[in-house]
C-alpha positions in Angstrom: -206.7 24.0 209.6 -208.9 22.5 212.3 -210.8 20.4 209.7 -207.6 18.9 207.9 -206.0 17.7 211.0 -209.9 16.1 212.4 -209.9 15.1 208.7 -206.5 13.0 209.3 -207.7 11.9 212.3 -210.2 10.4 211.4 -209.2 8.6 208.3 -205.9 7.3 211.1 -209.1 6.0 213.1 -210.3 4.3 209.9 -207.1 2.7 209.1 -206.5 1.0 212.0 -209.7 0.0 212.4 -209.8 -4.0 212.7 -212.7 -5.9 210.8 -212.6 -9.4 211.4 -209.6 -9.8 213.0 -208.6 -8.2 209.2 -207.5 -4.6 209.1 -208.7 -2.3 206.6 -205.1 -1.6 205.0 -204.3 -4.8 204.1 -207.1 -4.3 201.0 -206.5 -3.4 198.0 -208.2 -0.6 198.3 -205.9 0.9 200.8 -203.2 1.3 198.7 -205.5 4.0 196.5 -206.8 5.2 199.2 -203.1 6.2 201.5 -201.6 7.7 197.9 -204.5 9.7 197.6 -204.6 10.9 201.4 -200.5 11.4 200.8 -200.6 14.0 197.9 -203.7 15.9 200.0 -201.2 15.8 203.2 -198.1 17.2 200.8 -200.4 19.8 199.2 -201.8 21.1 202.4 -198.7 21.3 204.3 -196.8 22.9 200.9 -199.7 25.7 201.5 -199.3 26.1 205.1 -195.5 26.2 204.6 -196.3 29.0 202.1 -198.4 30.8 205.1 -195.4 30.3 207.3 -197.2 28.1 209.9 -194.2 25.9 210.4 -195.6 23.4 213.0 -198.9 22.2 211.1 -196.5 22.1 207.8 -194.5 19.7 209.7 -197.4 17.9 211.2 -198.8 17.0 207.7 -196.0 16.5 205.9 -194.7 14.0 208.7 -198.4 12.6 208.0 -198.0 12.4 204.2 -195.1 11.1 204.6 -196.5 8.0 206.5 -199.2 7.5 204.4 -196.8 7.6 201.6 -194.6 4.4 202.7 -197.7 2.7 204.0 -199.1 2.7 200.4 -195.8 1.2 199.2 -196.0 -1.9 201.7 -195.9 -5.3 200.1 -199.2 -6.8 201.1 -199.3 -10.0 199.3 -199.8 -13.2 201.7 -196.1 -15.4 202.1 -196.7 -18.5 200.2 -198.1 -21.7 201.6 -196.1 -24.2 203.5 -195.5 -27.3 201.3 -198.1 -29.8 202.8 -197.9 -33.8 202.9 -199.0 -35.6 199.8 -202.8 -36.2 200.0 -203.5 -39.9 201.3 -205.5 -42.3 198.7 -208.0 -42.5 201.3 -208.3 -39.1 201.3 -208.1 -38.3 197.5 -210.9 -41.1 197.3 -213.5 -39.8 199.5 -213.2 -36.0 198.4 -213.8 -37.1 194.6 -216.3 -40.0 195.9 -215.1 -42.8 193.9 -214.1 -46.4 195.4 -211.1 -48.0 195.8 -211.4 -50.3 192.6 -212.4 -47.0 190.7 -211.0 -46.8 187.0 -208.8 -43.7 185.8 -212.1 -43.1 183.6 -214.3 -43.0 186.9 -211.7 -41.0 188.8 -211.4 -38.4 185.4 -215.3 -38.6 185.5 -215.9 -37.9 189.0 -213.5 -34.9 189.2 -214.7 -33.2 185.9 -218.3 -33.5 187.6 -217.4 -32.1 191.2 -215.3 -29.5 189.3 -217.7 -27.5 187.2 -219.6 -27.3 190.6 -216.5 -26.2 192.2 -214.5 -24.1 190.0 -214.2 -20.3 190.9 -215.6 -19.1 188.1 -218.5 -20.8 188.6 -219.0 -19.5 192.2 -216.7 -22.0 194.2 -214.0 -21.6 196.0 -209.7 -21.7 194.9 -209.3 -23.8 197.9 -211.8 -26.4 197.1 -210.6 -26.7 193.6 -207.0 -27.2 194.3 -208.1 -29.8 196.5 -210.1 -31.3 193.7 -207.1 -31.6 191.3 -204.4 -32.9 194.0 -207.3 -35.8 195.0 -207.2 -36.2 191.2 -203.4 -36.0 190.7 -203.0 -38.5 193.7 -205.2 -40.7 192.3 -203.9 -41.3 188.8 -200.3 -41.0 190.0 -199.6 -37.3 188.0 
């Protein structure tokens, strides 16, 4: 009995456990992880309720329980704020073209910087979607 509650303990330890100013249960992997711990809670507290040891049985289920809602938390990100439209300025100097630039140049440019940048080629979502706004801005999409 000793080993299931040190056993819960520690895994609440692990749980709350910040990295990076990013807590462990906001991964994905948390949500596998919290059903997984919730069925072992059930099952051990349906066995100690079988043994009559009424306290423990509580404890765990009461723990299961927990675990069991916590897997069910929503934890997708609220969507972005709309932001101001990019300035030309702005759009210019992140694809790298000048002001007299062609919509051939400006097509060319971002086609370049975006098999660099795209993230299946190791870049970053952010990055590209700043690539096609500068883009969009540019040739008035």
């Amino acid at each position: 009995m000793g080993y299931i509650i040190l056993g819960g303990l520690a895994l609440l330890v692990l749980v709350t456990a910040g990295r990076a100013r990013r807590p462990l249960r906001v991964r994905r992997e948390w949500r596998f992880l919290s059903s997984a711990g919730a069925i072992a809670a059930f099952v051990a507290a349906a066995i100690l309720t079988v043994r009559e040891a009424w306290l423990p049985a509580l404890l765990l289920a009461g723990f299961g329980l927990s675990l069991a809602v916590a897997a069910r938390l929503d934890t997708r990100r609220a969507p972005a704020p709309p932001q101001e439209p990019m300035s030309l300025e702005a759009a210019r100097s992140i694809l790298g073209v000048g002001p007299q630039a062609s919509p051939d140049e400006i097509q060319a440019a971002y086609t370049r910087l975006m098999r660099l940048a795209h993230p299946d080629k190791g870049g970053t979502s952010g990055l590209a979607a700043q690539l096609n706004a500068a883009r969009d801005r540019l040739l008035g999409r």
